[in-house]
C-alpha positions in Angstrom: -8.3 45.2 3.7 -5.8 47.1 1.3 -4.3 44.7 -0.8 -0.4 44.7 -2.0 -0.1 46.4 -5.7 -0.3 44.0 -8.2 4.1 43.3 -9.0 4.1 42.6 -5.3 1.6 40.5 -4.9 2.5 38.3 -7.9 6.3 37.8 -6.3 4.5 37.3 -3.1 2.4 34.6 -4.4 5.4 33.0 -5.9 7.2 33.0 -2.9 4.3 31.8 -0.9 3.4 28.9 -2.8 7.2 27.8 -2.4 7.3 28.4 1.5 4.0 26.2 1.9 5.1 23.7 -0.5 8.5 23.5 1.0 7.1 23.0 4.7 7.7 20.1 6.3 4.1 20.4 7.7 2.3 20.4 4.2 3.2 17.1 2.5 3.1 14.9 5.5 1.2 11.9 6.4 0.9 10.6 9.7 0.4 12.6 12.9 -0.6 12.1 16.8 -1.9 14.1 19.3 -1.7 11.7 22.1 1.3 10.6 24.1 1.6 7.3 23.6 3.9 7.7 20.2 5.1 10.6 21.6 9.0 10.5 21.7 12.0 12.7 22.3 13.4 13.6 19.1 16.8 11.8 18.3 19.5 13.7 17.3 23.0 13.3 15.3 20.8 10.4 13.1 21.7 11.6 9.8 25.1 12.6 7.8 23.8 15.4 5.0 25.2 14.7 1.6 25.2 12.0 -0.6 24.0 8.3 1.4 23.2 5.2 1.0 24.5 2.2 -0.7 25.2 2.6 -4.4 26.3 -0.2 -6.3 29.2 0.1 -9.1 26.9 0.5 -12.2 29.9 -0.5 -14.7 29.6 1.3 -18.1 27.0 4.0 -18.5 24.3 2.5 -20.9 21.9 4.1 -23.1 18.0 4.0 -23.2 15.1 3.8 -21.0 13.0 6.4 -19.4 13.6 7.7 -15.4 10.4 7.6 -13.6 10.4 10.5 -11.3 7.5 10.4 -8.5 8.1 14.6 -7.7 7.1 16.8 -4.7 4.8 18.7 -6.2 4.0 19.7 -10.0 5.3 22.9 -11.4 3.0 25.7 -12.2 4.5 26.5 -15.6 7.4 25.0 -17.4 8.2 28.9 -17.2 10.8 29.8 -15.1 9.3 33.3 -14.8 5.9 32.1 -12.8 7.4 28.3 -10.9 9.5 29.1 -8.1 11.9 26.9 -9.5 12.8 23.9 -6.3 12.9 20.6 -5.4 9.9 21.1 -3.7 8.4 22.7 -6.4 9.1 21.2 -10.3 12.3 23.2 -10.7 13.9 19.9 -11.4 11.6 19.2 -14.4 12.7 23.1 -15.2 16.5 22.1 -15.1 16.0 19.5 -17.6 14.3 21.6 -20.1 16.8 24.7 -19.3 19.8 23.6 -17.5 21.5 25.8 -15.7 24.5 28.6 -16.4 25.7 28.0 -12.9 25.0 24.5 -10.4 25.9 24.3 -6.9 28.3 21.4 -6.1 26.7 19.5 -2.9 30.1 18.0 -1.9 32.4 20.8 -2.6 30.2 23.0 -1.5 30.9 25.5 -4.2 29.2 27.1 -7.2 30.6 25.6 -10.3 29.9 26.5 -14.5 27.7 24.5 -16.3 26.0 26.4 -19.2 28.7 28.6 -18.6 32.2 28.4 -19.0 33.5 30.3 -16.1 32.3 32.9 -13.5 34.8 35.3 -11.8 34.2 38.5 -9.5 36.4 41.7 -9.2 37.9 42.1 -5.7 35.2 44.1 -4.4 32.2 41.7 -5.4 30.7 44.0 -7.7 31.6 43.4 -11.1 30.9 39.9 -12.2 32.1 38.4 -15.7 30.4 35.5 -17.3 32.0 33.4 -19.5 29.8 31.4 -22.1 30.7 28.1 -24.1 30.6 28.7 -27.7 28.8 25.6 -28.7 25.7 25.7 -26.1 22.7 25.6 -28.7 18.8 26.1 -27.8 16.5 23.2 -28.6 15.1 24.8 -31.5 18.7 25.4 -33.2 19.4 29.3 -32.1 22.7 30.2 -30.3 22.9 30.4 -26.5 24.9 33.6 -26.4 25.5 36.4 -24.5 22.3 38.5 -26.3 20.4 35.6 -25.5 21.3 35.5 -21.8 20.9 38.9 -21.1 17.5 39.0 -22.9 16.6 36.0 -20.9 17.3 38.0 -17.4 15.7 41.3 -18.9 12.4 38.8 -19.8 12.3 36.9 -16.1 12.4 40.2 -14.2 10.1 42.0 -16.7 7.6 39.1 -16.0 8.2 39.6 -12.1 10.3 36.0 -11.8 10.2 35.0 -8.1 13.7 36.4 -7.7 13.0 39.2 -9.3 13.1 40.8 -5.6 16.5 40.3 -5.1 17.8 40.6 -8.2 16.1 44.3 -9.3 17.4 46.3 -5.9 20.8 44.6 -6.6 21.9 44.3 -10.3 22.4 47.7 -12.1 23.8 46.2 -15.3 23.7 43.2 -17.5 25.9 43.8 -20.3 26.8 41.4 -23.3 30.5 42.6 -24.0 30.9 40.5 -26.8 29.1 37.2 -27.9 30.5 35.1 -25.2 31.0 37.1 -22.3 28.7 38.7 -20.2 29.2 41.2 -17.5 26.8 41.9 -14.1 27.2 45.0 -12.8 26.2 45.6 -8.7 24.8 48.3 -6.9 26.6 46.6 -3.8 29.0 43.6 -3.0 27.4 40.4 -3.0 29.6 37.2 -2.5 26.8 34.8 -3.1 25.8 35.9 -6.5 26.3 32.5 -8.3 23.6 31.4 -6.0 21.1 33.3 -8.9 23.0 31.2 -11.6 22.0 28.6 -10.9 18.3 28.6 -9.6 15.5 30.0 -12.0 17.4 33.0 -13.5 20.2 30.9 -14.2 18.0 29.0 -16.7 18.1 31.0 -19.6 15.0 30.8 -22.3 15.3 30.8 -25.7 14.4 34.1 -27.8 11.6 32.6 -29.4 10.0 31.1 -26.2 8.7 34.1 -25.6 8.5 36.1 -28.8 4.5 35.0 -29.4 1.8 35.4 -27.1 1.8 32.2 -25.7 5.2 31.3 -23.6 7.0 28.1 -25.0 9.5 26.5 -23.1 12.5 26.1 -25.6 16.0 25.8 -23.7 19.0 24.6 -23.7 18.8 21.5 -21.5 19.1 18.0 -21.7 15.5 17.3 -22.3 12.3 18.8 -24.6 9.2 18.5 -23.5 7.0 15.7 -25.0 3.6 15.3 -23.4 1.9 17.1 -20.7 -1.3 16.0 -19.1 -1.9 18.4 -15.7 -1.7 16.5 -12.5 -1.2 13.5 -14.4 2.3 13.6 -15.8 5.0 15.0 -17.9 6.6 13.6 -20.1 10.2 15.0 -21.4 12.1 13.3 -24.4 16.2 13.5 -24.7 17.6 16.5 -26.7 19.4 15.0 -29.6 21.3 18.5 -29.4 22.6 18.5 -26.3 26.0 20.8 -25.7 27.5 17.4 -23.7 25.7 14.5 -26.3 22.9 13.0 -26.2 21.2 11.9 -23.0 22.0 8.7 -22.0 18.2 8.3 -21.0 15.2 8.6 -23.5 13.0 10.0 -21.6 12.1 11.5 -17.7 8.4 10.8 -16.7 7.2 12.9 -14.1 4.3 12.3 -11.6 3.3 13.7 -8.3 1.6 11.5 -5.7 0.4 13.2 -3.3 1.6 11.9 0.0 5.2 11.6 0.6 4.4 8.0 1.8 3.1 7.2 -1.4 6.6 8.3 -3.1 8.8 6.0 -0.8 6.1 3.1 -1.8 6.4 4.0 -5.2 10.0 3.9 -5.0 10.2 0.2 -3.0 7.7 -1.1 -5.5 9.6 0.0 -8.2 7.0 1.6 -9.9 9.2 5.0 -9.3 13.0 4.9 -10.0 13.4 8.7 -8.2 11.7 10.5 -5.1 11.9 13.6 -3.4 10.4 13.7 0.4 10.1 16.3 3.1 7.7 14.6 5.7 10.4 13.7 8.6 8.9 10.3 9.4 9.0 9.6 6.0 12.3 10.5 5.5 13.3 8.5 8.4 12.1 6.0 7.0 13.8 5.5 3.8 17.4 6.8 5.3 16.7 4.0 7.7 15.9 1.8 4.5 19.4 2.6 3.2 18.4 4.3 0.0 21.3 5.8 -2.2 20.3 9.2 -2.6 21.2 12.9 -1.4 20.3 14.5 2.0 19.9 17.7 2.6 19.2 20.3 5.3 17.5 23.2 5.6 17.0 25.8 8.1 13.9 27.4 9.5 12.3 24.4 7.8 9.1 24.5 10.8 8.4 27.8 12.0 5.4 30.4 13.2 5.4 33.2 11.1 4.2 36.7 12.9 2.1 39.2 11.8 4.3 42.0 13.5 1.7 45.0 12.0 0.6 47.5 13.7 -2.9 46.2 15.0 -2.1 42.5 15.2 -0.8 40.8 18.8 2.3 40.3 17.0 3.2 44.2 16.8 3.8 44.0 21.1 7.4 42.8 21.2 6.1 41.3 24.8 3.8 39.0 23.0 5.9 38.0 19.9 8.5 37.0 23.3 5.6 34.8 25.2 5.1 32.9 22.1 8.8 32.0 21.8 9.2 31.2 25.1 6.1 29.3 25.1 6.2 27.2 22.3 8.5 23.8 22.6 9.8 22.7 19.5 10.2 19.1 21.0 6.6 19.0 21.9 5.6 20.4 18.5 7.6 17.4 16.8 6.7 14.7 19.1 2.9 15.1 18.7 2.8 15.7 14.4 5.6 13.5 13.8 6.3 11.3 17.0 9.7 12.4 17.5 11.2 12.2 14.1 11.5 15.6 13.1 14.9 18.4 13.7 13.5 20.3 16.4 15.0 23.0 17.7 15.1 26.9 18.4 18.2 27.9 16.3 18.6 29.3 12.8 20.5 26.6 12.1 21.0 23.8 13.7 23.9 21.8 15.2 23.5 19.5 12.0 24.4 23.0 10.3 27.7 24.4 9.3 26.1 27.4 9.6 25.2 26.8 13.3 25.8 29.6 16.1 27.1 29.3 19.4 24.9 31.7 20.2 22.0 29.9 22.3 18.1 30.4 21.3 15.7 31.9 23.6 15.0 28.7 25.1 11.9 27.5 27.0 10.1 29.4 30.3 6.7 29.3 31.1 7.0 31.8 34.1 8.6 34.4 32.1 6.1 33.8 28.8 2.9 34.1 31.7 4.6 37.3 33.4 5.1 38.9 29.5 1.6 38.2 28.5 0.1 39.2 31.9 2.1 43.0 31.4 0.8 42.6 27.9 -2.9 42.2 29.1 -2.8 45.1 31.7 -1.8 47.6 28.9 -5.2 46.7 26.9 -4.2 43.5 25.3 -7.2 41.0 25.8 -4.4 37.5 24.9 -6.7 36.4 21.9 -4.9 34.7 19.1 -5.7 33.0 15.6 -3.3 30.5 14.2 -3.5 29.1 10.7 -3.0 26.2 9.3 -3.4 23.6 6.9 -6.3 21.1 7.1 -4.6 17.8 6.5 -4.0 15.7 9.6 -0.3 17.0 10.9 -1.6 20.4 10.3 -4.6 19.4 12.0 -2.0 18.1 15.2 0.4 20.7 15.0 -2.8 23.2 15.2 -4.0 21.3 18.6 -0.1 21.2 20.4 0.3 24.9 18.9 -2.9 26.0 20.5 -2.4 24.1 24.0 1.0 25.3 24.1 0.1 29.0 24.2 -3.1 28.5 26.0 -1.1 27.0 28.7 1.0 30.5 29.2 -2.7 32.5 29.2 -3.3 32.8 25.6 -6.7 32.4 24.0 -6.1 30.5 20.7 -9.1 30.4 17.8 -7.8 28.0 15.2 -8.0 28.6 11.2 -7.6 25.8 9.6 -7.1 26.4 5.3 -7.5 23.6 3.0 -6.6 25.7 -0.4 -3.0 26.5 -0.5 -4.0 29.5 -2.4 -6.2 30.8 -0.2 -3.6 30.6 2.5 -1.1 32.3 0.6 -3.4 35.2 -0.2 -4.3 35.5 3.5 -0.8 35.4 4.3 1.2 37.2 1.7 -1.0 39.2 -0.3 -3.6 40.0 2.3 -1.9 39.9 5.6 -5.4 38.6 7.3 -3.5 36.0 10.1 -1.9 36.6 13.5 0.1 33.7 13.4 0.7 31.5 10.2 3.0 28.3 10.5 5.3 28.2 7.3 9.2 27.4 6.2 11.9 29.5 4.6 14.3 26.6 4.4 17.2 28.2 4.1 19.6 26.7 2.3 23.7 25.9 3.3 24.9 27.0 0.0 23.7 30.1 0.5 22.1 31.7 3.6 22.0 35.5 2.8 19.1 34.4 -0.2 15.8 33.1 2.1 17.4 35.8 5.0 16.9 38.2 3.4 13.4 37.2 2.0 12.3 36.3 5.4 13.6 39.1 7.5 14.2 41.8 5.3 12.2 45.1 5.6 11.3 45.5 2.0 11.1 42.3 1.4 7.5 40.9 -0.8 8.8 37.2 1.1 8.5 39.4 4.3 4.8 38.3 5.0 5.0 39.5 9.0 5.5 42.7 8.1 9.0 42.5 10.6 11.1 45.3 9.9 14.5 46.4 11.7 17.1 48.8 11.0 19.2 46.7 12.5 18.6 43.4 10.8 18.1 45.3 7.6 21.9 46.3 8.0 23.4 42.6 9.0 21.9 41.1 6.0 23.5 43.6 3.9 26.8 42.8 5.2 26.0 39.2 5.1 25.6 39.6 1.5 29.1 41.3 0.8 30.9 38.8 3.3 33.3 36.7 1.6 34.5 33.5 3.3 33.3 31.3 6.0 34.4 33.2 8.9 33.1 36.5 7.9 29.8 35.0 7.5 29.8 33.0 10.7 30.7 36.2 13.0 27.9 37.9 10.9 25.1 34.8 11.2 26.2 34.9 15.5 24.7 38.5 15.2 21.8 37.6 13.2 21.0 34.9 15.9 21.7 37.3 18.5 18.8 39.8 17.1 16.8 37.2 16.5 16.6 36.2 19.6 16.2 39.5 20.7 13.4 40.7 18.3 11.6 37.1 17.7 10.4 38.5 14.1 9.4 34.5 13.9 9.1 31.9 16.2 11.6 28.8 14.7 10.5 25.1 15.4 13.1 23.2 14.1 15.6 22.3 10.7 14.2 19.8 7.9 15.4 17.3 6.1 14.6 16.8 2.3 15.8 13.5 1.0 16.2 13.1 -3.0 16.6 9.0 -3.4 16.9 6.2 -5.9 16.8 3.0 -6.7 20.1 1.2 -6.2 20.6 0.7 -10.3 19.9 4.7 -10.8 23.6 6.6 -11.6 24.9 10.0 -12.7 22.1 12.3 -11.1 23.6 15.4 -9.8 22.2 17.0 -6.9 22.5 21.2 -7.3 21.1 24.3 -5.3 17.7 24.5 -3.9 17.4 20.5 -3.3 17.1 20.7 -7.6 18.3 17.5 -9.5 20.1 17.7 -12.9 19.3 14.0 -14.9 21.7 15.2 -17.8 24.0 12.7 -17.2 21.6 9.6 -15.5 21.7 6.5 -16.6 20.0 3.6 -15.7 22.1 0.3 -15.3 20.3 -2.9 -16.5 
């Protein structure tokens, strides 16, 4: 099997270990393949944003350290090799580096925070960067404009995640003078802010990287203190911080490793911040009435496709017999009895993103007469579908396989306990037929985990899917400007989609960040990240 060249295969990795992490099938705990639990899933149950009841704390009071129990534990505290997400340590990240750029969850814009200001020329091309003069690195340096374009040269040099985006796109960075800098486009790209403020946004201090061994000096609220691998991290307050002192000491992370085990950890109060995924978890503590913020993602549970020449998934007909085949309410009921966001759409009707365009729907008949033209023109209807090996993988492997049986597939199952063997099957290595995975795109900004996704030169691209046609609406969904213009564009993307089936979508997720009721001043930002700069805890 010709593996990817080396560049690729590191972005791929990085992107794969953040689609699998940010599945709502990896971190889950409970799951039935019988019908007794089985129940319709129940719709219009939560409002996305900030819920929960949050007392007044009063007065903002120093001291004390924030006990976060995290999704999963960051790979580096480099922004260059962690996918920085909530699903994936970019929180801790933001507290070490802040962020030039964070994405305000009730306004639903992108607004400064490193930075000072961020405007665009008319035509989306020319971007100009303002910078506060009084933004200092933890080890004293100035965080100027030198500093952040080194930062950006350094995170694509050392193939950062978004690297892929950012490389076809950005034909300049350009500090014009010590406060200012200025990003230059190949093409129009309304959503650039988006980049601000996830890992490129976090700018590194010169010296981080000067030696051979990466340090993570930044500018954020916090310095790292004590690390002990799959134990915890420890991060102390920045006496320097460009907004004062911390109001906390300190942020202790750990990582259980159920999401059940978070929400316990949380009612116990051994835990004082969670982040959850599993959807009968999440249930759970909105039901509980936890303060905290809810958000949604798209294509949060979906079948990826190997669409390459050679695999099943190359014959249009087949890719169709899955979709059709495949119930998203079934799939939910039986891994997560009925508590899940099921449901064909990009986006769903939760979404202010959602089409009226309708999905492909559900029909048996049609699946079995697709397959059956399939099988006369040499195709023998043998499938493999991989997974995960906990138990909801284990369940979603058994409904996924009886599903598409049921329609005249043959289904062999290939169930992956490493992670990282999974994603070098799946991105690096292409091995799989059908792989289930996420994108979770996000509402702030769509075009980003499109593109990765469905894009033809894409290293998030695992499938292989590639389309003129798609290829061209997702460059004008990067240039459109303004809620209408994007709608019309996302009504065609559906429409293709539909059309094409380059993956077959299960349903929405909902990631829940929550905290205890004496917890104030966290600010939710992009990618389901938390900023703790201004946290407090109230006694």
């Amino acid at each position: 099997m010709k593996r990817a060249p080396r560049p690729r295969a590191r972005l791929a990795a990085a992107l794969a270990a953040a689609a699998m992490l940010t599945s709502a099938c990896v971190s889950s705990d409970t799951g039935s393949t019988g019908g007794e639990k089985a129940q319709k899933a129940e719709r219009g149950r939560y409002t996305f944003g900030l819920v929960g009841d949050q007392p007044d704390g009063g007065t903002p009071v120093d001291g004390g350290t924030l006990r976060i129990a995290d999704y999963a534990e960051a790979r580096s505290l480099s922004p260059a090799v962690t996918y920085a997400t909530g699903a994936s340590g970019g929180s801790a990240l933001a507290a070490v580096y802040d962020v030039l750029m964070r994405y305000d969850t009730a306004a639903k814009k992108y607004e400064p925070q490193l930075a000072k200001s961020l405007h665009s020329s008319d035509d989306l091309k020319t971007w100009t960067l303002k910078l506060r003069e009084d933004v200092k690195f933890s080890d004293g340096t100035p965080l100027d404009a030198a500093a952040v374009t080194a930062s950006l040269a350094w995170y694509q040099k050392n193939k950062g995640a978004d690297t892929a985006l950012l490389a076809p796109n950005l034909a300049k960075t350009e500090a014009v003078d010590d406060t200012t800098v200025v990003f230059t486009l190949r093409t129009p790209w309304a959503t650039f802010p988006a980049m601000l403020a996830q890992a490129p946004g976090m700018i590194v201090a010169p010296a981080a990287y000067a030696g051979k061994t990466f340090e993570p000096i930044g500018a954020g609220p916090f310095v790292l203190d004590e690390h002990a691998p799959q134990e915890e991290m420890v991060l102390k307050a920045n006496e320097d911080y460009f907004k004062g002192r911390p109001h906390l000491d300190a942020l202790r992370f750990t990582w259980p490793q159920s999401d059940r085990a978070k929400l316990e950890a949380l009612n116990d109060g051994t835990a004082d911040v969670t982040y959850m995924r599993s959807p009968d978890v999440v249930d759970d503590a909105v039901k509980e009435g936890h303060p905290g913020e809810l958000t949604l993602t798209g294509l949060g549970n979906m079948i990826t496709i190997n669409t390459r020449e050679g695999r099943p998934g190359a014959d249009l007909r087949v890719r169709k017999a899955m979709a059709l085949a495949l119930d998203p309410e079934l799939d939910t009921q039986r891994a997560y009895e009925g508590k899940g966001l099921p449901g064909q759409e990009i986006f769903p009707p939760e979404s202010r993103l959602h089409s009226e365009v309708e999905p492909v729907g559900i029909d048996l008949d049609e699946a079995k007469k697709l397959l059956a033209e399939a099988k006369k023109d040499g195709y023998d209807g043998a499938i493999t579908y991989m997974d995960g090996t906990d138990p909801v993988s284990r369940a979603k492997g058994v409904v996924t396989k009886a599903m598409l049986e049921r329609v005249g597939f043959t289904v062999e199952l290939d169930l992956v306990s490493s992670i990282a063997d999974r994603v070098a099957k799946t991105y690096v290595e292409h091995d799989f037929d059908i792989s289930r995975g996420a994108a979770s795109i996000s509402e702030s900004d769509p075009y980003h985990r499109l593109q990765s996704v469905l894009n033809s030169t894409s290293y998030g691209n695992p499938g292989g899917y590639a389309n003129p046609e798609m290829d061209a609406l997702l460059a004008e969904l990067q240039a459109a400007d303004g809620d209408e213009e994007t709608q019309k564009i996302l009504d065609r993307v559906q429409t293709l989609f539909n059309e094409d089936v380059p993956v077959v979508n299960l349903g929405a997720s909902a990631g829940f960040t929550a905290w205890g009721e004496n917890v104030h001043g966290i600010v939710p930002t992009d990618e389901y990240m938390t900023l703790f700069g201004e946290a407090w805890i109230s006694k």
